[in-house]
N, C-alpha and C positions, 0 to 999 in steps of 0.2 A: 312409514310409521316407525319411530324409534322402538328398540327391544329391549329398554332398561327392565330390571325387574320391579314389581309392584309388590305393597303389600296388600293391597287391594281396597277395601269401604271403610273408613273408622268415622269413631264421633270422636269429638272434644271431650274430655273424661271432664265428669263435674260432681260434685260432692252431693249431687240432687239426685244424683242416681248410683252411688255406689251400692248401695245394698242390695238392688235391682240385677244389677251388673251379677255381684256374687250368688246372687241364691238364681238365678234363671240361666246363666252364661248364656248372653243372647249371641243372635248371627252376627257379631260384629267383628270385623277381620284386625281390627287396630286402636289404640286411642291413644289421643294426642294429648299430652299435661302440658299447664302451663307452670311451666319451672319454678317459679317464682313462690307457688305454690305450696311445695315442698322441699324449699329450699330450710329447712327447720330440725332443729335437735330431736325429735318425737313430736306422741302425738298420735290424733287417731288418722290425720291424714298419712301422715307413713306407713300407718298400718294399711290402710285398703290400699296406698299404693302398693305395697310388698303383697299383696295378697291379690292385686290383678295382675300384677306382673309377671304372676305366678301361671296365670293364664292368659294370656295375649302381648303379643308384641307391644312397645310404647314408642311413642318422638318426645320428646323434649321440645318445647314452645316458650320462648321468651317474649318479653316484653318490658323488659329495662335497661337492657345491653345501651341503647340509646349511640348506635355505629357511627350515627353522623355527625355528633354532638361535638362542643369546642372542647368540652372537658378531656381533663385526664381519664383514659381507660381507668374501671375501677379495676383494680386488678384483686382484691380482698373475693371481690362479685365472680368475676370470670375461676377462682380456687373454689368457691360452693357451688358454681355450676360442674364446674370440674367433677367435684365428689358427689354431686345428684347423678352426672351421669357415669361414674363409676358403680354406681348401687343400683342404679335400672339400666345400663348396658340399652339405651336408647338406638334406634337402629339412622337417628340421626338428629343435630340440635339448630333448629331455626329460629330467628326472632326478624326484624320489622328493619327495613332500609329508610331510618328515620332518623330525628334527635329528638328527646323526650326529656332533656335538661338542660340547666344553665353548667354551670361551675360547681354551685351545690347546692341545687335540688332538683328534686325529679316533679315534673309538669305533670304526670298523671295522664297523657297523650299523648301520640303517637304521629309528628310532627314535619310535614315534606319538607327534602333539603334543595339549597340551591340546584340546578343540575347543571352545573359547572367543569370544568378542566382541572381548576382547583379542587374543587369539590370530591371531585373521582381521586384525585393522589392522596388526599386527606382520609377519605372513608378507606380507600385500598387498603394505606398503611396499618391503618385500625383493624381492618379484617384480617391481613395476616399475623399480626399479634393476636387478635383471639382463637385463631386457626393453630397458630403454633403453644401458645396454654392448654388450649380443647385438645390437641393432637387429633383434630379430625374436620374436614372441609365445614366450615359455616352455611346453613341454609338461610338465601334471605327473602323476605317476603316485599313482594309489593303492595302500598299503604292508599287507603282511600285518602282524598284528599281534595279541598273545596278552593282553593286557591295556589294559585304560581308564582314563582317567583321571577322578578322582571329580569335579573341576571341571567334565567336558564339559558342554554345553549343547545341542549339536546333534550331529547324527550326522556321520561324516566326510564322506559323502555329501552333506548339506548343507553343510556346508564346503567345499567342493570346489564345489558348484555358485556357493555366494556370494563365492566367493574368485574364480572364472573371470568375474564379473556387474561383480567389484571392477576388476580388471585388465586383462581380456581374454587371459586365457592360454588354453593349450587343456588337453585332459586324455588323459591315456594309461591307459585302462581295462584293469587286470591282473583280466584273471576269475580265474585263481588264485588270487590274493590276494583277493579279495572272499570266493571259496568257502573258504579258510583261514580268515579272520579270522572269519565266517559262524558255520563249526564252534566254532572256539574261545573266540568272546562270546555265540554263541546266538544272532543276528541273521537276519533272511532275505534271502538273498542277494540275490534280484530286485530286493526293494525298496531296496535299496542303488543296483541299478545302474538304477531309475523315476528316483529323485531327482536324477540328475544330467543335467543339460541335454545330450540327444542332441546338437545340433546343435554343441557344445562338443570333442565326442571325436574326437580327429584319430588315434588309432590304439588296439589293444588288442596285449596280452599273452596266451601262453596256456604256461602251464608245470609242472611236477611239484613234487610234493612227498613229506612221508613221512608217511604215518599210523601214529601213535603208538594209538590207539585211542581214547581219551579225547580226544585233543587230535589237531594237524597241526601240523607244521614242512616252510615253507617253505622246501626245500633245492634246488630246482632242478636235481635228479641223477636223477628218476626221470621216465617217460615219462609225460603227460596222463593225467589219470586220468577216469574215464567220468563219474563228476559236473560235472567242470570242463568235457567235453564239450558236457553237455546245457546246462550256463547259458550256454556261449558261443553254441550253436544260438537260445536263448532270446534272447539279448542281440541277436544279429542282426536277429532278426525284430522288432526294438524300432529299433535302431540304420539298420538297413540296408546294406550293400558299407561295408565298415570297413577300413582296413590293417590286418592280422594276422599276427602275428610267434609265433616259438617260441623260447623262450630255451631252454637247458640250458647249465648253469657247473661241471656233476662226473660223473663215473662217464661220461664222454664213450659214446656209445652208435658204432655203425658210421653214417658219413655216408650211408649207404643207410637206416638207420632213421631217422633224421630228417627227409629226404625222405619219406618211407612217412607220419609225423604230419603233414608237409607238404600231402600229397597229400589226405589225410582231412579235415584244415581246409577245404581248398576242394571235397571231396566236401561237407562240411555246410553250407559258405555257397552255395553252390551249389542244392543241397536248398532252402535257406530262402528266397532269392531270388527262384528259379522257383515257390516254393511245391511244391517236390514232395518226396520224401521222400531223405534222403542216404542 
């Protein structure tokens, strides 16, 4: 089992719970913002971010970076990510191994790339320019995703591992989305998450979706579901003590149920660690 160090349980920080957060300071070891968020002059979201920050470690979470995309790096983007995370000193900044625009404009989703030879010199390039702006390794996430594209050549999973060998970025393993993408191309999930270099994964995801029957859509509005349990249980016992976050982005649930998914994550790492049963 890898001995990286952890920060240990966080949620997604979301403006539905901040006043929660300050008046209770609940058990939660961390919480993840999405950049994008407070990427802004003032405001009352600056203020609860300066004011949790004050009490719990932060990650910085993007969702516009758009790494795989034909455009020009915005580079105006990566100078405010810059200054977000000089003023919360994030303990690390990740966003999504996608393209999420044309030339100019943003699609509003989060968009699987060829997985190409091409592909991999093109996003490398990209990663180490926003590596050398950030002055600090890129986290990138693996994206749900309902179709392939015919050109591939390797699985994203090996792209992800050859891409991190290229660079030196780290990787944000969304079990989710592996168990999504899994369902909806027919792949097997483990072996997704075999192929990628443990010793590269500086944190996982774990989050809801909706099952359509046939298919899964990543919606982030429903509570973990018992599959997505058992491969993160799985992934552990591979990975070893991982930062482990729970996102939810709709159908907001009671901040005492989130907690309770909270609590469950670290009953099952816990289990896997001591080797005993969660």
């Amino acid at each position: 089992m890898s001995k990286r160090t952890t920060l240990g349980f966080g949620l997604g920080l979301r403006s539905e719970y901040y006043q929660q957060i300050l008046e209770q300071r609940p058990a939660v070891d961390w919480f993840e913002i999405i950049s994008e968020n407070y990427m802004v002059d003032g405001g009352k979201a600056l203020y609860f971010l300066d004011a949790i920050n004050e009490q719990y470690p932060l990650v910085m979470h993007g969702v516009s970076l758009s790494i795989g995309g034909p455009h020009v790096i915005d580079i105006d983007y990566l100078r405010q990510l810059k200054s977000l995370a000089d003023r919360v000193q994030p303990h690390w900044i990740s966003d999504h191994l996608c393209w999420s625009r044309g030339n100019a404009h943003q699609l509003h989703d989060l968009l699987p790339l060829p997985f190409t030879q091409e592909s991999l010199l093109h996003v490398a390039a990209r990663v180490r320019l926003v590596q050398d702006i950030l002055e600090r390794p890129l986290v990138l996430e693996n994206v749900s995703a309902y179709i392939q594209w015919e050109t591939s050549c390797m699985s994203e999973s090996q792209f992800l591992a050859e891409l991190s060998y290229l660079t030196g970025c780290e990787l944000l393993l969304d079990v989710n989305n592996v168990y999504v993408s899994a369902r909806n191309q027919d792949f097997d999930p483990w072996q997704f998450i075999m192929e990628l270099p443990h010793d590269r994964i500086r944190q996982i995801h774990l989050a809801g979706h909706s099952n359509y029957g046939h298919y899964l859509i990543d919606t982030h509005d429903q509570p973990i579901a018992d599959p997505v349990w058992s491969l993160y249980s799985k992934a552990l016992s591979y990975l070893g003590p991982t930062s482990t976050l729970i996102e939810r982005d709709d159908h907001f649930p009671s901040f005492e149920e989130l907690l309770s998914e909270l609590t469950h994550a670290r009953a099952i790492a816990h289990g896997v660690i001591s080797g005993a049963t969660p």
